[in-house]
C-alpha positions in Angstrom: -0.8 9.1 -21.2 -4.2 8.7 -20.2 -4.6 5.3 -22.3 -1.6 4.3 -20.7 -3.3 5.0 -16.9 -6.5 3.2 -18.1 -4.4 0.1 -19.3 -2.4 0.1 -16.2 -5.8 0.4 -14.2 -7.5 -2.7 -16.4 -4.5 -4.8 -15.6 -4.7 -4.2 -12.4 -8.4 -5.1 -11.6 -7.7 -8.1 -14.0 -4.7 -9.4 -11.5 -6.9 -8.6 -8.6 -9.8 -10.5 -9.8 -8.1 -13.5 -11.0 -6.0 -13.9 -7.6 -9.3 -13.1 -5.3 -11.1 -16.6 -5.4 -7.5 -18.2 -4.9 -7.4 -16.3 -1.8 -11.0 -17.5 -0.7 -10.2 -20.4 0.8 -7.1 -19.5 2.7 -7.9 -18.7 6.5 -4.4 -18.1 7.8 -5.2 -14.8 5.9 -8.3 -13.6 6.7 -8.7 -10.1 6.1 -9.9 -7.8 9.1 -13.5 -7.9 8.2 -13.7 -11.8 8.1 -12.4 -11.7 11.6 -14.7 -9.7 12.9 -17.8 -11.2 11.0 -16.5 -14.4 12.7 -16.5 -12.5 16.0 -19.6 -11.3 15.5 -21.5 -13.8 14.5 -24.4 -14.6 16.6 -25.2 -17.7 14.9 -22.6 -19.7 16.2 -23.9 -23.1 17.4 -20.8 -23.2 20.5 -22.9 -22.3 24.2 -19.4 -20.2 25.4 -20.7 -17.6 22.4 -24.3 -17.4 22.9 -25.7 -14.3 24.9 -26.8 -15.4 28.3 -27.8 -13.5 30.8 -27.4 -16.0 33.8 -23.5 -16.3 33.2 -21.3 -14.3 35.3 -17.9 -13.9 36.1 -15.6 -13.7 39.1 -11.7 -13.3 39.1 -9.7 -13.8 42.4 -6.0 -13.6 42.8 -4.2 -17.2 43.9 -1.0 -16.9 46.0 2.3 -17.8 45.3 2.2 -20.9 47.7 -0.8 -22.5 45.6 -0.8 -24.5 42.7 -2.8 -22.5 40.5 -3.1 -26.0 38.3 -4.8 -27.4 41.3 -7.2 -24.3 41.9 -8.1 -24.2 38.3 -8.8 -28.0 38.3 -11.0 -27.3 42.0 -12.8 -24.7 40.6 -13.7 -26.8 37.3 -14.8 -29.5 39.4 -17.6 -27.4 41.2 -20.7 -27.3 40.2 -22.0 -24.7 38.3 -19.1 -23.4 36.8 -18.6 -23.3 33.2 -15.0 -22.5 32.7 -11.4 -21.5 35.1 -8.7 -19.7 33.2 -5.4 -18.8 34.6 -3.7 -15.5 34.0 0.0 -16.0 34.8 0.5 -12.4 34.2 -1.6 -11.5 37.1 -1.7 -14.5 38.7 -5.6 -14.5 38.8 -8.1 -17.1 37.5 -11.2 -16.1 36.2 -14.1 -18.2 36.8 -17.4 -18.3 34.4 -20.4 -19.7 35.9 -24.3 -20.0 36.0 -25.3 -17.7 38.6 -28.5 -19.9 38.9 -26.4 -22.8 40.4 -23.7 -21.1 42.4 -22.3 -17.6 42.9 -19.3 -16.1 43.4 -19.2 -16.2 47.2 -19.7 -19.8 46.9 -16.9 -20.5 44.7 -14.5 -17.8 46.9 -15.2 -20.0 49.5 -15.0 -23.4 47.9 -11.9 -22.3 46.9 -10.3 -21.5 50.4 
């Protein structure tokens, strides 16, 4: 019985590391750990990832008589903002920007 265990096992490692570099390339499924390398990475050339300590963030709630397309595109516009994201859910957009430039009374008002 134990033979048979340790034959079983073999095979098994053999299936695993014959399928593993088949896997490799295959992103739409990453295991858990990939993701959150990626995540994690803090070599990533894109400035939305890169730890800076002049960004902030503001989030204000748009009524329902504004077009939050409009407010978004407004707030995009303005300078010293770096990104306007709607939230349906909540009906709130969240605003990044370069607290250097602007803050977030100025874009509250802007926005008004």
């Amino acid at each position: 019985m134990k033979t048979m265990n340790k034959v079983i096992a073999a095979m098994m490692m053999m299936a695993l590391t014959t399928t593993m570099p088949a896997m490799a390339g295959n992103n739409k499924h990453a295991s858990h750990f990939e993701k959150v390398d990626r995540a994690l990475s803090h070599h990533d050339a894109h400035k939305g990832n890169v730890y800076r300590p002049d960004v902030k963030t503001c989030t204000f709630k748009v009524s329902r008589h504004e077009n939050y397309k409009k407010v978004v595109a407004k707030a995009k516009n303005m300078k010293g903002v770096i990104d306007a994201k709607w939230n349906p859910r909540t009906r709130e957009v969240t605003v990044r920007y370069d607290a250097k430039v602007t803050s977030a009374r100025n874009i509250k008002h802007f926005m008004a």
